[in-house]
Structure formats: C-alpha cells, structure tokens
Residue frames relative to the residue before (quaternion, step in Angstrom):
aa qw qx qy qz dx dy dz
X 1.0000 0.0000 0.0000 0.0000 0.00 0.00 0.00
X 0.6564 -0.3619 0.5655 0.3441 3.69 -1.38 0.58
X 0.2455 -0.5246 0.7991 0.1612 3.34 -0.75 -1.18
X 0.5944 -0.5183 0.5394 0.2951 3.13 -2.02 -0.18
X 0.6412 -0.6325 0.3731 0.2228 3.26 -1.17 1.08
X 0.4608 -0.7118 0.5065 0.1565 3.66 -0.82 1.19
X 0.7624 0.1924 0.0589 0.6151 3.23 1.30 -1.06
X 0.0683 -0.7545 0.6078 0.2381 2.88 -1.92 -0.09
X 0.1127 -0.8032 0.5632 0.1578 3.60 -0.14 0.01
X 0.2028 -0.5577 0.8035 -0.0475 3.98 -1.43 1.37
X 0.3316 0.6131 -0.7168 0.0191 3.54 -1.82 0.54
X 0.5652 -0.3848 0.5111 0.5208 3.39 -1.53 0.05
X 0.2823 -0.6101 0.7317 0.1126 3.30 -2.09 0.56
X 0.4978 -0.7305 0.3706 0.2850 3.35 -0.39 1.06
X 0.0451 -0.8603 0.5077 0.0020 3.76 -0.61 0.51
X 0.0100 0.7746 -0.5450 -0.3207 3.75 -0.09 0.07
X 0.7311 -0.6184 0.1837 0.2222 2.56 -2.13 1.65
X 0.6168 0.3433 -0.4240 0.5673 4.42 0.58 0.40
X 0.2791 -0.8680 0.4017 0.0857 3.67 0.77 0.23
X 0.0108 -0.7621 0.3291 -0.5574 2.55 1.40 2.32
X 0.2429 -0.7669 0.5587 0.2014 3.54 -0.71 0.04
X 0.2759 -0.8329 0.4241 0.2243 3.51 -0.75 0.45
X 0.0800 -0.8576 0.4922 -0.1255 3.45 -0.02 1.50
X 0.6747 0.5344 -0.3288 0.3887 3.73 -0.58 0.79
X 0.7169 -0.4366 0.3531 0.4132 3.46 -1.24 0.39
X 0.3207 -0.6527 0.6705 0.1465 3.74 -1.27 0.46
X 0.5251 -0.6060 0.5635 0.1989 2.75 -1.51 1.71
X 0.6476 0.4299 -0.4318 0.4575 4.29 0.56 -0.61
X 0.8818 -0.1337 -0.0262 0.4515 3.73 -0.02 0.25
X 0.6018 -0.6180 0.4591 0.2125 4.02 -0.95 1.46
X 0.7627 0.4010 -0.1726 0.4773 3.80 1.54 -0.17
X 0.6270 0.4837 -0.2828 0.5412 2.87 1.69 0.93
X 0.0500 -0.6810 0.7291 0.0471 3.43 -0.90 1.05
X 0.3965 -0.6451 0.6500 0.0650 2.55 -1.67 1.10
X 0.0600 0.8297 -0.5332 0.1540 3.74 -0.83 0.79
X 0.5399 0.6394 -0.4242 0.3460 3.59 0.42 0.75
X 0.5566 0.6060 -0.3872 0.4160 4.29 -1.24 -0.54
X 0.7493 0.4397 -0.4898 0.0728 3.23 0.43 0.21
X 0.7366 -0.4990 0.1875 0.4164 3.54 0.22 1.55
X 0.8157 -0.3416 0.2289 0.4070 3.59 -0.67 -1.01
X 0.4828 0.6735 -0.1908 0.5262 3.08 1.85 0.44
X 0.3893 0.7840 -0.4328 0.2158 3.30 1.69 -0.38
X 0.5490 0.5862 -0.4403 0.4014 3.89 1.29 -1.36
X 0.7129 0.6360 -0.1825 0.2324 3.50 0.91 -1.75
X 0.8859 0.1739 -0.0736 0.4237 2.83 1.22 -1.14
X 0.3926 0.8773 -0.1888 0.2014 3.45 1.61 1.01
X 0.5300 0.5051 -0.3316 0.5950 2.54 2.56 -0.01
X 0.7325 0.3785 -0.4512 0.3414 3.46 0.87 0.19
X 0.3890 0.7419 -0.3979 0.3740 3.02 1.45 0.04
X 0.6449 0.5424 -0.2509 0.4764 3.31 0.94 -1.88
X 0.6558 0.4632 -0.3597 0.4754 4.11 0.42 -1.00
X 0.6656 0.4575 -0.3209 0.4947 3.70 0.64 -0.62
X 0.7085 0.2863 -0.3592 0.5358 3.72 0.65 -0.19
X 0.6647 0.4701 -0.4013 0.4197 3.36 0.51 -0.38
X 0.5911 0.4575 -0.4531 0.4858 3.87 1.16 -0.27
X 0.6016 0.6056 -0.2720 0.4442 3.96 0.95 -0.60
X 0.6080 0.4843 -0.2964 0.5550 3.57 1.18 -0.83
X 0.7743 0.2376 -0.3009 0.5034 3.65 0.58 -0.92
X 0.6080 -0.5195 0.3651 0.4766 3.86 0.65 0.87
X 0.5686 0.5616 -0.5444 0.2549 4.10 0.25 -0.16
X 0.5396 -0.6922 0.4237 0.2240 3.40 -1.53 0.39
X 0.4990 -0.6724 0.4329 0.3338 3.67 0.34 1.24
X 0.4100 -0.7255 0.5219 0.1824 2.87 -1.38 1.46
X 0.6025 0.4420 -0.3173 0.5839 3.67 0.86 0.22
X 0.3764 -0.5830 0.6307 0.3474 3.66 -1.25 0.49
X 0.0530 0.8058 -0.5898 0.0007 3.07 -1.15 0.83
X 0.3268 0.7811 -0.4859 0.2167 3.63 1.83 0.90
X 0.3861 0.6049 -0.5841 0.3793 4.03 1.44 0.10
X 0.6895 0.5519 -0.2838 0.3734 3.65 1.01 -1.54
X 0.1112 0.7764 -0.5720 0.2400 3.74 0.95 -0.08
X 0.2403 -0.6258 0.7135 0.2037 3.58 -1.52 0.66
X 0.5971 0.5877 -0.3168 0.4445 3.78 0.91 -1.04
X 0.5726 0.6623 -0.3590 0.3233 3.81 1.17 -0.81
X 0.7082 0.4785 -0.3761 0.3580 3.83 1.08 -0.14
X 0.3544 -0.6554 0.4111 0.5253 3.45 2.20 -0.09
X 0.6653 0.1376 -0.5807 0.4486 3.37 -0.13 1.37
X 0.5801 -0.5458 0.5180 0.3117 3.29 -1.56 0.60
X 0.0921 -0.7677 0.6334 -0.0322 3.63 -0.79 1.33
C-alpha cells in the first residue's frame, strides 16, 4: 500500500487565455507544426490532434477547419 500522503501540492495549470488550442504551422520556420494548449483534455483530444498534424506534415488541407486553432491568432507569429 501507498500509505497516506506526506504532502499535497495545488498550482495553476497553464491554459491559454481564449482556451483554445494552438494547432497549425509556425510563422518562425515552414517545418514546424505547432500542436499544444489543450487544457485538461489534452488525453481526449490527441488522436484528433495527431490526424490534423499528420495531414499538415504531408502538405494536405485538414479535413476539419482548424483556422480558430491558428498559432498567429494571438497577433504574434508563433
């Protein structure tokens, strides 16, 4: 058995600030995809994530819109 806990530990969980993910090519280099933010859902939403980068890697146009998911969408180029 574990036992009882010595500690405990509360923090903030990062989040970004329209609580969105950030899905999509980067404006700093044409060989990056960006793919990350999604809150507490990340387990949930990693196979569709993964199909959505993997259509972007082989140049195809995702079969979902995904221009909300934009890295470029916070006005800096990500």
């Amino acid at each position: 058995p574990l036992g009882n806990p010595d500690d405990t530990w509360l923090g903030h969980r990062p989040t970004m600030p329209d609580a969105l993910p950030v899905i999509g090519p980067s404006s700093a280099s044409s060989r990056v995809i960006l793919a990350f933010g999604h809150q507490h859902i990340g387990l949930t939403l990693g196979g569709v994530t993964g199909k959505i980068v993997t259509e972007l890697a082989r140049g195809q146009v995702p079969q979902c819109d995904i221009s909300n998911f934009a890295p470029q969408r916070f006005g800096r180029q990500g």
